[in-house]
MDAnalysis code that builds the backbone (N, CA, C; Angstrom):
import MDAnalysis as mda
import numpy as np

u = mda.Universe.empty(168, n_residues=56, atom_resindex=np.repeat(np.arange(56), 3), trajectory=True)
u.add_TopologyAttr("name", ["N", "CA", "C"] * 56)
u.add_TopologyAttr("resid", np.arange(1, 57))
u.add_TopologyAttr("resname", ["UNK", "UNK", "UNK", "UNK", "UNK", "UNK", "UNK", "UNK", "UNK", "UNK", "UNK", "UNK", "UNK", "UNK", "UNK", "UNK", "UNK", "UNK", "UNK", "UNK", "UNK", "UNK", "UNK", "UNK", "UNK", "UNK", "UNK", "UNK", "UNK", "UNK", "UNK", "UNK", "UNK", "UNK", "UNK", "UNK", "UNK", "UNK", "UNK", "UNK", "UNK", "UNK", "UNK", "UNK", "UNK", "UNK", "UNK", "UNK", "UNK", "UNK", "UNK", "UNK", "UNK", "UNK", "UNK", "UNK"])
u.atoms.positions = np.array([
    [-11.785, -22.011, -4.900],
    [-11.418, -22.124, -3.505],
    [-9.909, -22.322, -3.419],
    [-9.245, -21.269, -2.694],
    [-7.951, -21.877, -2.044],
    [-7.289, -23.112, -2.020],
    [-6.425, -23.613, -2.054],
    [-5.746, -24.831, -1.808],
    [-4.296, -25.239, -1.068],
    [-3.938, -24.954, 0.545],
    [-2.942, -25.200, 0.682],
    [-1.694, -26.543, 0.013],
    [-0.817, -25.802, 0.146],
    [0.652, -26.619, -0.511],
    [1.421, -26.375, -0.002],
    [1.973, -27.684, 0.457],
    [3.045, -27.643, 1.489],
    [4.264, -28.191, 0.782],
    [5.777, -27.241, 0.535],
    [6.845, -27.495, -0.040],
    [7.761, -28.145, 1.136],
    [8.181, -28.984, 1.519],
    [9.149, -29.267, 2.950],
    [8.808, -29.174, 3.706],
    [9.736, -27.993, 4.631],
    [9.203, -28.111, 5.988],
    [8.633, -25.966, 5.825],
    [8.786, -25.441, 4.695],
    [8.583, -24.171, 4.309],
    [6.953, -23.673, 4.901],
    [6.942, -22.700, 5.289],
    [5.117, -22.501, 5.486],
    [4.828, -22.639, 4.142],
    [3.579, -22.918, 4.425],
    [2.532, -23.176, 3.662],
    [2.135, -22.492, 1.989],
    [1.948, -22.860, 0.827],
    [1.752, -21.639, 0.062],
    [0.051, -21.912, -0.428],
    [0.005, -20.901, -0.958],
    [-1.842, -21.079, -1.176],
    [-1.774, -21.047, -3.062],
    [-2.839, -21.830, -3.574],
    [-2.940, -21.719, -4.945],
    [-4.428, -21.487, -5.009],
    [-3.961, -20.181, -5.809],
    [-5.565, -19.703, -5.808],
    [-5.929, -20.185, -7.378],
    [-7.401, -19.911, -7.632],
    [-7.948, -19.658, -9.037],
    [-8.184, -18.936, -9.789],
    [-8.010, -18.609, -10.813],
    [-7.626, -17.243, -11.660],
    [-8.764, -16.127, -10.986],
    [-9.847, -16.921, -10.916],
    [-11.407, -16.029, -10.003],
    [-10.661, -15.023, -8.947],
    [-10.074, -16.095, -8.406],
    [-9.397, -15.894, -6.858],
    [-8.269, -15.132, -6.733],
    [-7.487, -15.030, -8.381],
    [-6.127, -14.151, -8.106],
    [-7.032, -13.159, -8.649],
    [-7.723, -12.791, -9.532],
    [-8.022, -11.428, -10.352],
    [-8.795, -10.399, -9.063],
    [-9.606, -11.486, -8.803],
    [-10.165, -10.582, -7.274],
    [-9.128, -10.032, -6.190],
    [-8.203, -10.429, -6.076],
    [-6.867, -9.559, -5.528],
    [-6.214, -8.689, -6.314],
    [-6.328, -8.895, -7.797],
    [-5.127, -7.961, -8.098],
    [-6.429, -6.868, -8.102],
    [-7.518, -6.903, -7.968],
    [-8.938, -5.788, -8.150],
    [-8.618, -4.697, -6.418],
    [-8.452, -5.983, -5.649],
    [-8.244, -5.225, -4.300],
    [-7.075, -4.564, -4.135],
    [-5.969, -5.233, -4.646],
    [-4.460, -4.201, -4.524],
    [-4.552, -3.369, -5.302],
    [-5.624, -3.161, -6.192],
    [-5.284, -1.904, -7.243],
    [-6.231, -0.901, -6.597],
    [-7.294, -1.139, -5.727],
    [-8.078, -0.138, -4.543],
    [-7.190, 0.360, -3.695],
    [-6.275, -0.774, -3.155],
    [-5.576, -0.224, -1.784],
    [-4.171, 0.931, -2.647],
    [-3.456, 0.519, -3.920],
    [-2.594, 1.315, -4.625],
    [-3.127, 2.542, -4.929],
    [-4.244, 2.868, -5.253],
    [-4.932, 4.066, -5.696],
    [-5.406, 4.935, -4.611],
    [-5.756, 4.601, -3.332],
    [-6.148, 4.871, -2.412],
    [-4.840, 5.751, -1.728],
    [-3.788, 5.062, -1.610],
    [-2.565, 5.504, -0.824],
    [-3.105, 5.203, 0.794],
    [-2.261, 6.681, 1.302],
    [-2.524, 6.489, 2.842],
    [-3.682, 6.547, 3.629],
    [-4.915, 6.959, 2.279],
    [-6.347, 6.527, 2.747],
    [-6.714, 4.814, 3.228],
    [-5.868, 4.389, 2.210],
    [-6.099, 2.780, 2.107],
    [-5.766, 2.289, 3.711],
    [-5.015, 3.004, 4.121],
    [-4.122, 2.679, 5.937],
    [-5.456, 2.434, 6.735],
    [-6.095, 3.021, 6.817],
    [-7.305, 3.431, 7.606],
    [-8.927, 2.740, 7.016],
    [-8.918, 1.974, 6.088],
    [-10.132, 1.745, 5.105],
    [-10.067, 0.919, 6.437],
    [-11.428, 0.776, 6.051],
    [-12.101, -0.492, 7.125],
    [-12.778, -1.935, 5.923],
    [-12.667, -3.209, 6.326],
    [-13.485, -4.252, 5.219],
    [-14.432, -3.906, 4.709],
    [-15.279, -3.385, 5.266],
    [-16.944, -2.691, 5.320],
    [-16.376, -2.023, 4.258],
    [-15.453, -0.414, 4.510],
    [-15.621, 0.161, 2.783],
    [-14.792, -0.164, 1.750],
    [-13.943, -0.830, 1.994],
    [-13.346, -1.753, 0.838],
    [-14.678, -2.614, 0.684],
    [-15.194, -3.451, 0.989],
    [-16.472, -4.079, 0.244],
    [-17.711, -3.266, -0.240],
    [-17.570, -1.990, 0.227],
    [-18.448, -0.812, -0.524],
    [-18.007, -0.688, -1.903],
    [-16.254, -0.115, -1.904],
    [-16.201, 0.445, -3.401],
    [-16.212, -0.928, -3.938],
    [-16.117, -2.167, -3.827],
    [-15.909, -3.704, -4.654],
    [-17.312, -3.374, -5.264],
    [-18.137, -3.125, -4.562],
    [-19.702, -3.245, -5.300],
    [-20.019, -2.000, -6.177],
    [-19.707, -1.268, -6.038],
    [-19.468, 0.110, -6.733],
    [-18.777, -0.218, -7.890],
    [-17.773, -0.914, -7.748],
    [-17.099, -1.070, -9.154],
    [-17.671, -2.353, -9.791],
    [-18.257, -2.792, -8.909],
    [-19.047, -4.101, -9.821],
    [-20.096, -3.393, -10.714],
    [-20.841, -2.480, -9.954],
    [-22.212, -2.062, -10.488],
    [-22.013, -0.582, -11.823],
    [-20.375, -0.605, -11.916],
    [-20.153, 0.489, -12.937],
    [-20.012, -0.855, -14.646],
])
């Protein structure tokens, strides 16, 4: 789970868990491969191909 951290008066930063960063760098490497398809994906099929690539 997430954990806000607050440096000063700076917004906020989030510390994720390795779970929590790898599952992003999984999604930026969908939206990088995708290109200007990625503009237009909707959550729905970004959580399509996530399961697709789970189930390969």
């Amino acid at each position: 789970m997430a954990s806000e951290v607050f440096l000063d008066d700076r917004e906020p930063r989030v510390s994720l868990s390795s779970a929590e960063e790898l599952k992003l760098l999984v999604i930026a490497d969908i939206i990088s491969k995708r290109g200007q398809e990625a503009k237009s994906m909707t959550l729905g099929e970004l959580a399509d191909i996530l399961r697709e690539r789970r189930s390969t």
